[in-house]
MDTraj code that builds the backbone (N, CA, C; nanometers):
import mdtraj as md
import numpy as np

residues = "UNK UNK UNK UNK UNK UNK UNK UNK UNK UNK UNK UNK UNK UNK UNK UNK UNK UNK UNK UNK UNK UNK UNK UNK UNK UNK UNK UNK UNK UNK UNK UNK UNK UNK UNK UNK UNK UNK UNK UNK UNK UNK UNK UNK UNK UNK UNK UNK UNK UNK UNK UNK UNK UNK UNK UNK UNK UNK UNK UNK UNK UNK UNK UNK UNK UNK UNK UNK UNK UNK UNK UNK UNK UNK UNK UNK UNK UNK UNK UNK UNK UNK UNK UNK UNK UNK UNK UNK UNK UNK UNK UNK UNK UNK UNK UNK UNK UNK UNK UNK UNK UNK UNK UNK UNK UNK UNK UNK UNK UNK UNK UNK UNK UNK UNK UNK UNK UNK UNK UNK UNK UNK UNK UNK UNK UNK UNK UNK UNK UNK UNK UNK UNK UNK UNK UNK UNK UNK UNK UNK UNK UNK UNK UNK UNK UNK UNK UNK UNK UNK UNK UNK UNK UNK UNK UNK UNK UNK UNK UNK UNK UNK UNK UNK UNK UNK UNK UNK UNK UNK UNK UNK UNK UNK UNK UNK UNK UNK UNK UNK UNK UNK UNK UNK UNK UNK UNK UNK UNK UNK".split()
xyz = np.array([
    [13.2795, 11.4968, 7.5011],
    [13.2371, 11.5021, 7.6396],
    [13.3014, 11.3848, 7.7142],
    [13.3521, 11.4354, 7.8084],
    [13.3738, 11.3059, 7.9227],
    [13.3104, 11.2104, 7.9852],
    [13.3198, 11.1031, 8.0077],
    [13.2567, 10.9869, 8.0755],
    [13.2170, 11.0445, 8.2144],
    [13.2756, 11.1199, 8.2876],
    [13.1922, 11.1919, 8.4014],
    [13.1125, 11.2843, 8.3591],
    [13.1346, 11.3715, 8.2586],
    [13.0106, 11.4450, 8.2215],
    [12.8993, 11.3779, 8.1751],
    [12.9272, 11.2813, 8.0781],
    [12.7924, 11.2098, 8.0504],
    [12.7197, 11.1517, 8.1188],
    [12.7667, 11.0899, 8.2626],
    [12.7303, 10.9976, 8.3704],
    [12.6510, 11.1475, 8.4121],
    [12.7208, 11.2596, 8.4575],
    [12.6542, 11.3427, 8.5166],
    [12.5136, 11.3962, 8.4281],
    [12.5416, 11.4029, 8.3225],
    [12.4366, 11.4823, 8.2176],
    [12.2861, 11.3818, 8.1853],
    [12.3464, 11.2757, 8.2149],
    [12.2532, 11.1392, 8.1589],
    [12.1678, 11.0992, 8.2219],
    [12.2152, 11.1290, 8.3477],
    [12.1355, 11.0306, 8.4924],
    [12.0105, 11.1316, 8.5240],
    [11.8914, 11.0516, 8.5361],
    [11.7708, 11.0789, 8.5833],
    [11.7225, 10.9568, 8.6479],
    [11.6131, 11.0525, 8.7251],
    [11.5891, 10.9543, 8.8230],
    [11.4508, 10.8340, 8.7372],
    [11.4821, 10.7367, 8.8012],
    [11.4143, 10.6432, 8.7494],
    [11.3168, 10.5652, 8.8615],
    [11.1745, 10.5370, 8.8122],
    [11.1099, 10.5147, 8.9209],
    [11.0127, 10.3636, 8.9162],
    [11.0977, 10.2904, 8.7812],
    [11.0664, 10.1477, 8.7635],
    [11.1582, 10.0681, 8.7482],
    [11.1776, 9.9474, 8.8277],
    [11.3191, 9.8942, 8.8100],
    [11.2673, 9.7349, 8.7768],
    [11.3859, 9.6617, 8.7049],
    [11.3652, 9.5607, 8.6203],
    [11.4017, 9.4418, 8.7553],
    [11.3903, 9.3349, 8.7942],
    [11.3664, 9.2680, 8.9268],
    [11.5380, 9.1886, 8.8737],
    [11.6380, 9.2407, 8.7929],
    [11.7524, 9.1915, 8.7729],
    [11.8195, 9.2472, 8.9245],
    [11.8901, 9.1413, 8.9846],
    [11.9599, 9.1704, 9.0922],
    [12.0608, 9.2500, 9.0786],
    [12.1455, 9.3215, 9.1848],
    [12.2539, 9.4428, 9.1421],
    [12.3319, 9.3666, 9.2527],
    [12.4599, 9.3370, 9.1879],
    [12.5852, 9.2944, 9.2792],
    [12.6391, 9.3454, 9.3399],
    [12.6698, 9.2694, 9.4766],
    [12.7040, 9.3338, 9.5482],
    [12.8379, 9.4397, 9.5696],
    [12.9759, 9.3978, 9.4326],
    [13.0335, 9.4909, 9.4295],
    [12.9855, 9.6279, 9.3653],
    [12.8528, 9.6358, 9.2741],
    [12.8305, 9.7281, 9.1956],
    [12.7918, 9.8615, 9.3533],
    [12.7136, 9.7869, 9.4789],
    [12.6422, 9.8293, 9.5916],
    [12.8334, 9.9016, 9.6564],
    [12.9334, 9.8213, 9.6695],
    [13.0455, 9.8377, 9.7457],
    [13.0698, 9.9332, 9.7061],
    [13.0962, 9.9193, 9.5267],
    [13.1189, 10.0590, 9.4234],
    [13.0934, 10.2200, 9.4999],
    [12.9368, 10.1814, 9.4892],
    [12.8888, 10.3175, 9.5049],
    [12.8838, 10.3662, 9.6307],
    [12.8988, 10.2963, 9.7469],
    [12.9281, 10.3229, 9.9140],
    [13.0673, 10.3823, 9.8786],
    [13.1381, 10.3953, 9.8406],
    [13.2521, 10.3865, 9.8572],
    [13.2946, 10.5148, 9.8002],
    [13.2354, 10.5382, 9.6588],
    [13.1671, 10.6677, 9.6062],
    [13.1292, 10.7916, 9.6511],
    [13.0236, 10.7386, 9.7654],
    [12.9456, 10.8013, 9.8496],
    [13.0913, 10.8590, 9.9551],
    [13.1287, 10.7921, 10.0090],
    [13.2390, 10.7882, 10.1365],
    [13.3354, 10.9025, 10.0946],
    [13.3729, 10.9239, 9.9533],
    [13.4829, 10.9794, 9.9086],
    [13.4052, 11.1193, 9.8762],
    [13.2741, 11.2006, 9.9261],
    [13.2219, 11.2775, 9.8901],
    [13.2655, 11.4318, 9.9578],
    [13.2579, 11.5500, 9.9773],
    [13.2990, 11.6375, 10.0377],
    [13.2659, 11.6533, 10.1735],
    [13.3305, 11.7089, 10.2458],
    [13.2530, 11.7424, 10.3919],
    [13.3130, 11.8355, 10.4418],
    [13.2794, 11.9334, 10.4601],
    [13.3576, 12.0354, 10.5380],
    [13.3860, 11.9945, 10.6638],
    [13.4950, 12.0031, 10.7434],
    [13.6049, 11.9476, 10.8430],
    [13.6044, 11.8479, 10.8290],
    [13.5692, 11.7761, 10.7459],
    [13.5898, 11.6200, 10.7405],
    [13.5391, 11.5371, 10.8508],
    [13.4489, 11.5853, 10.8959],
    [13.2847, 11.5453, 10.9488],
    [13.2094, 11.3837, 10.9496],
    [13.2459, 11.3677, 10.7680],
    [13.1963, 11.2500, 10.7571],
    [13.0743, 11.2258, 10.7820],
    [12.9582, 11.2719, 10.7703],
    [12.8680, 11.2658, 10.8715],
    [12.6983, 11.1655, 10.8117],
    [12.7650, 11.1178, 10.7493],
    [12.6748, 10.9949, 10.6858],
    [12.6607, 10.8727, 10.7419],
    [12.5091, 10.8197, 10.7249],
    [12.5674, 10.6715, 10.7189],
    [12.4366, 10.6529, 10.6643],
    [12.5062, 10.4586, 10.5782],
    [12.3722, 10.4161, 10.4809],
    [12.3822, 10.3011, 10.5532],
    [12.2179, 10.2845, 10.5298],
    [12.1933, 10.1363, 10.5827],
    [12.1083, 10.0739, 10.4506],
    [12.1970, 9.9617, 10.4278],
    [12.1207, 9.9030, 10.2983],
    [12.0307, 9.7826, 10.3489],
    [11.8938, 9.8103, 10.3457],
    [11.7544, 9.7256, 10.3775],
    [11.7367, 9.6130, 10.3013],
    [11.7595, 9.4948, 10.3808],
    [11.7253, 9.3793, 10.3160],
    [11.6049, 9.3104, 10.3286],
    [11.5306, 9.2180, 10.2723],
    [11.4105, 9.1957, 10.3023],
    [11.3772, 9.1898, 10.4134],
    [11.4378, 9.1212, 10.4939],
    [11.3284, 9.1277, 10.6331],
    [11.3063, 9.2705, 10.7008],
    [11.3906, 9.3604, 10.6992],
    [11.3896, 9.4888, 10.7449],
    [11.2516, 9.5877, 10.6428],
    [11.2803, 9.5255, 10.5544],
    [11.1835, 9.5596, 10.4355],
    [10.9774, 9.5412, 10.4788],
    [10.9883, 9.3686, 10.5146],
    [10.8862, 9.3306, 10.5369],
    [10.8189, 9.3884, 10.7157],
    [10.9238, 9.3836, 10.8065],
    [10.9467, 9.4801, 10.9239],
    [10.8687, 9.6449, 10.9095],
    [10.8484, 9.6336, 10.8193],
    [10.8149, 9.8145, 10.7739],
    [10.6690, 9.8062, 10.7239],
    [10.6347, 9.6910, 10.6451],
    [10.4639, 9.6937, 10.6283],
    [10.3395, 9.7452, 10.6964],
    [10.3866, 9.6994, 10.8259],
    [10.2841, 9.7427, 10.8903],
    [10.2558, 9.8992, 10.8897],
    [10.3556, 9.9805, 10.9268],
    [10.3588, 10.0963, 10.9266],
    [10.3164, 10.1818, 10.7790],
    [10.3647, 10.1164, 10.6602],
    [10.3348, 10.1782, 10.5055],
    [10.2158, 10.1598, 10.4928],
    [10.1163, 10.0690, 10.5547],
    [9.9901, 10.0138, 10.5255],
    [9.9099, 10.1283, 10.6113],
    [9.9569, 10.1393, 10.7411],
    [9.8901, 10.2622, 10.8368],
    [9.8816, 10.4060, 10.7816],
    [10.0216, 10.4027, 10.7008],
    [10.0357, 10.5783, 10.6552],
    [9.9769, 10.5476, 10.5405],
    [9.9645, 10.4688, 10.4577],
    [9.9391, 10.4607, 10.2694],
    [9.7491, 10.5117, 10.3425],
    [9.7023, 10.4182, 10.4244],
    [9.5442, 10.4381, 10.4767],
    [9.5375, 10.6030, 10.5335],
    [9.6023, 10.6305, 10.6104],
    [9.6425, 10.7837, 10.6174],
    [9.6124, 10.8488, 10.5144],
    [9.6897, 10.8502, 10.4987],
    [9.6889, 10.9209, 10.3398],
    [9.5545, 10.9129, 10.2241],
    [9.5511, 10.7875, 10.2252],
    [9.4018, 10.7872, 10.1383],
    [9.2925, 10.8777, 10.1617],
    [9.2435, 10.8140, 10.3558],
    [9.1577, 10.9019, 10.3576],
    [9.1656, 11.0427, 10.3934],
    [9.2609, 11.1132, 10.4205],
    [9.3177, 11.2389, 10.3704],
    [9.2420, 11.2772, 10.2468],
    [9.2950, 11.2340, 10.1780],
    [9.2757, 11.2304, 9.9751],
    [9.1450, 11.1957, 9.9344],
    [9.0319, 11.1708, 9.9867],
    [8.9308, 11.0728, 9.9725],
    [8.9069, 10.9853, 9.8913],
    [9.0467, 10.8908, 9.8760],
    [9.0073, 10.7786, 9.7617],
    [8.9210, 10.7683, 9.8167],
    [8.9095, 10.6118, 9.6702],
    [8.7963, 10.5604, 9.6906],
    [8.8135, 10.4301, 9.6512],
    [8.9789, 10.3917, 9.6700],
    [9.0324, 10.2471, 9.6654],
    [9.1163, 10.2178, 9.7301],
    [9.1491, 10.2353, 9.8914],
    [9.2105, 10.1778, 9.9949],
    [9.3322, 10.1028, 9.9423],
    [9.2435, 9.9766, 9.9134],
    [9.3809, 9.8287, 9.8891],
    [9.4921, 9.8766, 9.7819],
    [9.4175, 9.9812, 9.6702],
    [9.4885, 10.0196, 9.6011],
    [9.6271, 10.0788, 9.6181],
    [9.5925, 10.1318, 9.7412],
    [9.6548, 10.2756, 9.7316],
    [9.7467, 10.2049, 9.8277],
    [9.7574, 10.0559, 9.9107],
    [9.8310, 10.0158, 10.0128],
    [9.9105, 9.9531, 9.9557],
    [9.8898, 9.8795, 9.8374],
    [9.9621, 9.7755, 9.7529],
    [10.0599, 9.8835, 9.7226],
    [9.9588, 9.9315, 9.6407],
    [10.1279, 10.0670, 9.5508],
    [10.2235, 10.0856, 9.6620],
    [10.1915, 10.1435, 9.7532],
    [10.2797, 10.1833, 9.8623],
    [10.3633, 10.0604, 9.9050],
    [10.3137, 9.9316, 9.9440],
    [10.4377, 9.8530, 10.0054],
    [10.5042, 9.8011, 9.9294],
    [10.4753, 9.7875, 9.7331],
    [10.5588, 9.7858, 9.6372],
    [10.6957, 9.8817, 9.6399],
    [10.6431, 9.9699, 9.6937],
    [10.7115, 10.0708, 9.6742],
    [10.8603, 10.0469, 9.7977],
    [10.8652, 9.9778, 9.8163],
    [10.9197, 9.9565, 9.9588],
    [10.9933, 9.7687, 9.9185],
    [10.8941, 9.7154, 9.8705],
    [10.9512, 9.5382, 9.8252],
    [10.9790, 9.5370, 9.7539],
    [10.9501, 9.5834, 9.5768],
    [10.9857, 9.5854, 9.4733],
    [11.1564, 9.6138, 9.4307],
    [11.1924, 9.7185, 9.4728],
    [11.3454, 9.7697, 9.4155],
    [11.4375, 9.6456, 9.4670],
    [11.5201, 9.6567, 9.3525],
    [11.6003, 9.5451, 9.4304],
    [11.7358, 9.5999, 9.5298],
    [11.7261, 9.7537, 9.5457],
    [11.8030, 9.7818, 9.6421],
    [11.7464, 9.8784, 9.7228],
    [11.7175, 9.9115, 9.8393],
    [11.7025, 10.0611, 9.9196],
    [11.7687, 10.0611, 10.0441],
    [11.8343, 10.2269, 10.0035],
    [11.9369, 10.2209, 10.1319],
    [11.9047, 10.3671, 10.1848],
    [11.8585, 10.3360, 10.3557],
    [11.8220, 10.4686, 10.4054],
    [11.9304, 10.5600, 10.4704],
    [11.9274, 10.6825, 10.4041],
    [12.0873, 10.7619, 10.4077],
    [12.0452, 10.8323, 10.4945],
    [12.1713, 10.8865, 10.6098],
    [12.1289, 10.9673, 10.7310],
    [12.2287, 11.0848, 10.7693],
    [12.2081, 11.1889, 10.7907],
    [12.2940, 11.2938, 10.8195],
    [12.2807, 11.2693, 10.9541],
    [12.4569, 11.3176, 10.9830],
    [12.4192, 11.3688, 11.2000],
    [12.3779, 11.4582, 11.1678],
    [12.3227, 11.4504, 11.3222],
    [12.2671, 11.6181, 11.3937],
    [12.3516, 11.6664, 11.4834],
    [12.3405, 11.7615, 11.4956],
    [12.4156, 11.8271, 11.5474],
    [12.3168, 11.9967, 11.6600],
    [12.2495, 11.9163, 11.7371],
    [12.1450, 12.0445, 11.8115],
    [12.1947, 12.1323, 11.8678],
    [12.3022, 12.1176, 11.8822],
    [12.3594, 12.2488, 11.9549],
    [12.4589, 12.3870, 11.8637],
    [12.4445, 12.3404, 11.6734],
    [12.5442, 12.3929, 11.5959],
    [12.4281, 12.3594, 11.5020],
    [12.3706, 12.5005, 11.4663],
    [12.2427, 12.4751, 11.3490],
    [12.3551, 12.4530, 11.2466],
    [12.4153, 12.5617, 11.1973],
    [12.5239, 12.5884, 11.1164],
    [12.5861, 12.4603, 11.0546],
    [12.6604, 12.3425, 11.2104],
    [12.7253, 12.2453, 11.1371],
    [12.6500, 12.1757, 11.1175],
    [12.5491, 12.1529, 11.1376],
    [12.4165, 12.0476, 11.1084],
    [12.3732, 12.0763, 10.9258],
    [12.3627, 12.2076, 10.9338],
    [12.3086, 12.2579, 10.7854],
    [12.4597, 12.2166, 10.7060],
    [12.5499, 12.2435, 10.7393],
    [12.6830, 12.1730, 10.6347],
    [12.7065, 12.0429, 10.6271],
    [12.6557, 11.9542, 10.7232],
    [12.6709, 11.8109, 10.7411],
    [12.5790, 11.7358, 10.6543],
    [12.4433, 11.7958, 10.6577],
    [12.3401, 11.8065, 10.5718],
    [12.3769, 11.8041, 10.4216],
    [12.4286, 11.9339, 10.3753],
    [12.4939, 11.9673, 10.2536],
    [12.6087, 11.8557, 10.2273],
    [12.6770, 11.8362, 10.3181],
    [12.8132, 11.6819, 10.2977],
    [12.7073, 11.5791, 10.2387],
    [12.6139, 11.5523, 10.3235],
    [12.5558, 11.3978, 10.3616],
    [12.4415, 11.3942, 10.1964],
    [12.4150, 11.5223, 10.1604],
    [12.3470, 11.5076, 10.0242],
    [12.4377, 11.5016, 9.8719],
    [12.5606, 11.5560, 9.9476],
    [12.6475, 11.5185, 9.8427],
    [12.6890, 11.3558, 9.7968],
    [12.7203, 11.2836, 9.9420],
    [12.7336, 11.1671, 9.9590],
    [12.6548, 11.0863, 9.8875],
    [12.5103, 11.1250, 9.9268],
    [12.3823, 11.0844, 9.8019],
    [12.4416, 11.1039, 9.6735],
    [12.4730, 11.2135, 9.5991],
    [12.4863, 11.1944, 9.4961],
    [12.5844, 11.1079, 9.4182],
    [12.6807, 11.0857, 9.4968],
    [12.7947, 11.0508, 9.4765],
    [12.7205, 10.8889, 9.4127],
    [12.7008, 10.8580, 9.5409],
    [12.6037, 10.7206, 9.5306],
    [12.5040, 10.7080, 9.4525],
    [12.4615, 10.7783, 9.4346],
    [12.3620, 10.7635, 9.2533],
    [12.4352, 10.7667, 9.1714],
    [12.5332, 10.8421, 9.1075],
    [12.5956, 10.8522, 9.0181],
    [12.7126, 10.7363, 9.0317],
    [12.7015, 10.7006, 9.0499],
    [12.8025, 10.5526, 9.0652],
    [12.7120, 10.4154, 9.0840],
    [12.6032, 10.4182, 9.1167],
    [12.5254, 10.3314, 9.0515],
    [12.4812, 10.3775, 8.8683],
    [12.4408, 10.4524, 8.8456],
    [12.4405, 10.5208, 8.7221],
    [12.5260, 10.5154, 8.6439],
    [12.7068, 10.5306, 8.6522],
    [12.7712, 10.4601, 8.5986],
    [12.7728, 10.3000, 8.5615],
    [12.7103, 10.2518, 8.6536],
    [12.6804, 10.0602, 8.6320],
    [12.5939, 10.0296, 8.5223],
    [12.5186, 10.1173, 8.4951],
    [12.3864, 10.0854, 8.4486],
    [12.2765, 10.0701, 8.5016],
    [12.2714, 10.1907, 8.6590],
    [12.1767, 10.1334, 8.7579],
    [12.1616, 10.2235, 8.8199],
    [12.0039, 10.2312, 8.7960],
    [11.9356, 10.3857, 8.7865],
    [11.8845, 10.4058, 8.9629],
    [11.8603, 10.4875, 8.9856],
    [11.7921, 10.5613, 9.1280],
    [11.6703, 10.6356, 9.1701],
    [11.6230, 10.6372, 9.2443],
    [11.5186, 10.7108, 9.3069],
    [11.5675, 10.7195, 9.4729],
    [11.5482, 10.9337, 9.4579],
    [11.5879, 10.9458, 9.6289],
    [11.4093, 10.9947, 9.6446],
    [11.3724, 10.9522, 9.7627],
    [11.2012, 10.9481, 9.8189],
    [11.2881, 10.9994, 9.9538],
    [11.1744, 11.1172, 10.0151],
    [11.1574, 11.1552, 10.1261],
    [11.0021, 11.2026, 10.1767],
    [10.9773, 11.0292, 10.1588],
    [10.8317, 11.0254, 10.1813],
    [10.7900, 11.0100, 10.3138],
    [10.6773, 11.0200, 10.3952],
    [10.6522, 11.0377, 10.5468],
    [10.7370, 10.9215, 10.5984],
    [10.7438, 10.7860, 10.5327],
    [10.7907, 10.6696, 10.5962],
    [10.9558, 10.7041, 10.6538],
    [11.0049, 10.7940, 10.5698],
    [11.1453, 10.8320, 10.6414],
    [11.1442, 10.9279, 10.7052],
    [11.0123, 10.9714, 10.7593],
    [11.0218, 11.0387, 10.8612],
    [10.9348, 11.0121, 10.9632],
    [10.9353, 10.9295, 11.0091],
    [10.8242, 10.7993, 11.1215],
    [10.9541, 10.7489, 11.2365],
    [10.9090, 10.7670, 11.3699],
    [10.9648, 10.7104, 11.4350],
    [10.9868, 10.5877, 11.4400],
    [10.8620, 10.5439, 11.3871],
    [10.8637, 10.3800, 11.3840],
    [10.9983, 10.3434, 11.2414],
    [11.0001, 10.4175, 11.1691],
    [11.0898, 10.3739, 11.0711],
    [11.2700, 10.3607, 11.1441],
    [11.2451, 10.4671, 11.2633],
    [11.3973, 10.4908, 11.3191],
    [11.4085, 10.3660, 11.4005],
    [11.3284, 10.3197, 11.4300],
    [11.3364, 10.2238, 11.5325],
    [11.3559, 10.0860, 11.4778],
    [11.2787, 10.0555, 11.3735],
    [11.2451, 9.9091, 11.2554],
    [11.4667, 9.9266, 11.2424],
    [11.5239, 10.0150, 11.1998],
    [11.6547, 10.0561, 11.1419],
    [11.6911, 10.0225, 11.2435],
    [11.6895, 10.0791, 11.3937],
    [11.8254, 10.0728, 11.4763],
    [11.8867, 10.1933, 11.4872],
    [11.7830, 10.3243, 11.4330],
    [11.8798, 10.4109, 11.3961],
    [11.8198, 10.5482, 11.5290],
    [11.9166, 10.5824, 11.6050],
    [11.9036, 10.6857, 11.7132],
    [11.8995, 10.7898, 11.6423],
    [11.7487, 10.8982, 11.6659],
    [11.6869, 10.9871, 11.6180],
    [11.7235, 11.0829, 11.6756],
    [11.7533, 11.0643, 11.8227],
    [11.8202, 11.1504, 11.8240],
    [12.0062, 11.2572, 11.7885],
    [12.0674, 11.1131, 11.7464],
    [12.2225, 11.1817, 11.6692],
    [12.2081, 11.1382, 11.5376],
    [12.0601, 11.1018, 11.3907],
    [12.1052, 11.0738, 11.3073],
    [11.9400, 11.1554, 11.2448],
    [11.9452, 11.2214, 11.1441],
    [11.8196, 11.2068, 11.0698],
    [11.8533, 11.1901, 10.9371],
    [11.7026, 11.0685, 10.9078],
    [11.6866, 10.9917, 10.7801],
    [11.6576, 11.0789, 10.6711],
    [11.7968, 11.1451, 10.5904],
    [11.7351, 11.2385, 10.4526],
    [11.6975, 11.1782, 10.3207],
    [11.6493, 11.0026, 10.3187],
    [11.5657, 11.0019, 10.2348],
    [11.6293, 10.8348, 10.2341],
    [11.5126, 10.7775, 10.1390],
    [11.5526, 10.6409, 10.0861],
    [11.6036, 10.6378, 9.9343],
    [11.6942, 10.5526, 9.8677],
    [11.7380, 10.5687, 9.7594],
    [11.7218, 10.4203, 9.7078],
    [11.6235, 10.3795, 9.6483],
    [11.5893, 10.3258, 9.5557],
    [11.6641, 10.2406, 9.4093],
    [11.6952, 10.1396, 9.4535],
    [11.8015, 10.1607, 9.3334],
    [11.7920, 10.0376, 9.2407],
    [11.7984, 10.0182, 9.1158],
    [11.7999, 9.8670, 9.0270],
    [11.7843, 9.9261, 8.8865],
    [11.8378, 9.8281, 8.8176],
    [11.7998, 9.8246, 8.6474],
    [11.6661, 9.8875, 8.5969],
    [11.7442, 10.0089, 8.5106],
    [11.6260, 10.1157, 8.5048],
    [11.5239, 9.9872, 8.3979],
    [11.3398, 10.0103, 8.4148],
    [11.2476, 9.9248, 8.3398],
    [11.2320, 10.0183, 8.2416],
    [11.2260, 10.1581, 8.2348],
    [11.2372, 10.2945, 8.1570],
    [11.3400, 10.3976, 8.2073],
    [11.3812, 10.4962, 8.1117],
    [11.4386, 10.6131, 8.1735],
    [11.3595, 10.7316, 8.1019],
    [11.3170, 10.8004, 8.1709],
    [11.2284, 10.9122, 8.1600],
    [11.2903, 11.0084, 8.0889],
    [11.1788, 11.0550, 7.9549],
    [11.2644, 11.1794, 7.8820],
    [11.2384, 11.2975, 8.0182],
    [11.3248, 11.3757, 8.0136],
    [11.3495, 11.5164, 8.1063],
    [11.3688, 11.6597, 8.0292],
    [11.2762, 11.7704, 8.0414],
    [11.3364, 11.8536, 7.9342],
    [11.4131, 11.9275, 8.0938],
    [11.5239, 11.9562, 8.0924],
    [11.5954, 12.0543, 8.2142],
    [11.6294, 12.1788, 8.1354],
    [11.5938, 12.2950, 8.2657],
    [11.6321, 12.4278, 8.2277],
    [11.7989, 12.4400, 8.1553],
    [11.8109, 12.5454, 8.0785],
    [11.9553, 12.5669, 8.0285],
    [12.0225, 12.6524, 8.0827],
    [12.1547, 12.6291, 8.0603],
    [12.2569, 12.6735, 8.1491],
    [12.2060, 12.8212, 8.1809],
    [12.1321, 12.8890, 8.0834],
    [12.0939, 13.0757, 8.0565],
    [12.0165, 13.0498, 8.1895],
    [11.8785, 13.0152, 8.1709],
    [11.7814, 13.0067, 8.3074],
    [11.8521, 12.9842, 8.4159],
    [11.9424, 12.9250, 8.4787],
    [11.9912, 12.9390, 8.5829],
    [12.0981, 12.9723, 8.6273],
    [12.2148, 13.1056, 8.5105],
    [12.3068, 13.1033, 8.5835],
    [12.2832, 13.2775, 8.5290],
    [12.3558, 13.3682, 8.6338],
    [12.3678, 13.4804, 8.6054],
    [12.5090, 13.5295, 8.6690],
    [12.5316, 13.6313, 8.5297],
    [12.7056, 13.6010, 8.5010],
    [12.6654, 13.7798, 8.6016],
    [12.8011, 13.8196, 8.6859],
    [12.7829, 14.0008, 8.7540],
    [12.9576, 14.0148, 8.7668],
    [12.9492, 14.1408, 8.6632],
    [13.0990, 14.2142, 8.6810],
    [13.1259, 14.2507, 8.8354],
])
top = md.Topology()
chain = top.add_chain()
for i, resn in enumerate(residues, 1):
    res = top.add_residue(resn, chain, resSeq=i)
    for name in ("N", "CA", "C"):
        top.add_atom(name, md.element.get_by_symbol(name[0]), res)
traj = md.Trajectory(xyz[None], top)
């Protein structure tokens, strides 16, 4: 097997990361990865913004409002609990970069292919951290979809939407995965 197949076959997502820092060429690596991904007309239609702490700590307020949301939704019955997890979830990784497709409102069509480019781009960018030794999580949890999150970014909601945060550092585990086989999902027609 090839070193791209195995990178491809190997990588799962990982959702505990070890607080070892990831360099910044390993970060250039995989932008760059990302950049070289498909796009029909050559569109391009990505962009990552990699969140550094203060942009990070900039966002609390809001994870603390939705994590409480959410609780009592759910009817915990441990608030602080459920706020901590959440802004861990957000301080902890030692990388997150919020990836954005254009829009395009007047062309559902090129919007839905720009979409399809801009998730490729994602992958590209996992799998090239994954080659490093440096595992991922893509989240498209309410927080990337909060105005307040477009705004904390800089990022105009109206020509960009946020298709998820990607999570990224030295896997702490990698999760066994049983995945369907090639039979379950492919069907061969004369």
């Amino acid at each position: 097997m090839s070193k791209v197949q195995d990178i491809i076959n190997t990588r799962r997502t990982i959702y505990r990361f070890t607080q070892q820092e990831v360099r910044q060429d390993s970060i250039d690596q995989a932008l760059l990865a990302a950049s070289n991904a498909p796009c029909h007309k050559h569109t391009h239609p990505w962009r990552f913004f990699v969140m550094g702490g203060n942009i990070r700590q900039a966002l609390i307020p809001l994870i603390t409002k939705l994590a409480n949301e959410k609780s009592r939704k759910n009817n915990s019955l441990d608030f602080t609990k459920d706020v901590q997890r959440a802004v861990n979830k957000i301080i902890l990784p030692p990388v997150i970069i919020a990836v954005t497709s254009k829009k395009s409102p007047t062309d559902s069509f090129r919007e839905k292919e720009d979409y399809a480019g801009s998730v490729c781009a994602l992958q590209n960018l996992v799998l090239s951290f994954w080659d490093n030794g440096i595992g991922s999580q893509w989240t498209t949890g309410a927080i990337t979809r909060h105005e307040e999150t477009y705004a904390a970014l800089k990022i105009d909601s109206s020509k960009w939407e946020i298709i998820g945060f990607v999570k990224s550092g030295y896997p702490a585990a990698v999760p066994q995965v049983n995945k369907l086989s090639v039979d379950d999902i492919s069907v061969y027609m004369d």
